[in-house]
N, C-alpha and C positions, 0 to 999 in steps of 0.2 A: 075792681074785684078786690078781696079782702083776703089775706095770706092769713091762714087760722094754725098755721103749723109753727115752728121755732125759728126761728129767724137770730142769727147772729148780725153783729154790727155795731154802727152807732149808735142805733135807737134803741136798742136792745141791751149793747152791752155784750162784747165775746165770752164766752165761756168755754169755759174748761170739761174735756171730758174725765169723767173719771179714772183711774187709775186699774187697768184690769189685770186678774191674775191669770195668767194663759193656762197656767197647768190646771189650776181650779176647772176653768172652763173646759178644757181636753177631758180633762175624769168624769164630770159632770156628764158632759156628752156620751163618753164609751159605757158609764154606767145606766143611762138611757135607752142607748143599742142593744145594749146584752139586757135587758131587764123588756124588751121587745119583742127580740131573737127567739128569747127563751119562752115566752107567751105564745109566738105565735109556733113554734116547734114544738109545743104539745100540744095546741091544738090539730094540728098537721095532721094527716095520713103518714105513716110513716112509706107509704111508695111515692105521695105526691109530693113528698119533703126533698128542695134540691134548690139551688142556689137562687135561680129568676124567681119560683113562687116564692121563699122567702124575701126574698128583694123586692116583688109587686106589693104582696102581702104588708110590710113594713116600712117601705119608703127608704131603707136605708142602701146606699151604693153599691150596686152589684160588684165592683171592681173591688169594694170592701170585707165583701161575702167573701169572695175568692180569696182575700190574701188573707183574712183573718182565718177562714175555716176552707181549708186545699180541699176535703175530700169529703165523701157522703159521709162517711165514718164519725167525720167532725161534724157535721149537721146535726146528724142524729146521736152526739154526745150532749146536745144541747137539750134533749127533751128529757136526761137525767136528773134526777135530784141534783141539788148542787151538797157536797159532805159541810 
């Protein structure tokens, strides 16, 4: 059988990963979630707006919903313009 993927070693030669910048990567991300959040909380109902649909809705961590946005209040500050 024939390995078609990357292969480190002798034959190949180790390599090195690249060098990553964590915080690059975090903001990248949180600007991905809110730029999701904020999508799918206008399209929402504002009665069907609440933590689990936005969480099915977007894929992003329910436990993430909760601690970034505690209450309905907050949900539905998300379907505001941003200034």
């Amino acid at each position: 059988m024939k390995f078609r993927g990357t292969r480190y070693g002798r034959w190949y030669g180790a390599r090195r990963k690249k060098p990553r910048d964590h915080r690059v990567i975090a903001s990248e991300r949180n600007m991905r979630r809110t730029r999701l959040l904020v999508d799918a909380a206008r399209q929402a109902d504002p009665t069907e707006l609440n933590h689990e649909w936005l969480a099915d809705r977007t894929g992003v961590p329910l436990g993430y919903l909760v601690w970034r946005y505690p209450t309905a209040a907050d949900l539905r500050a998300l379907r505001s313009p941003s200034p």
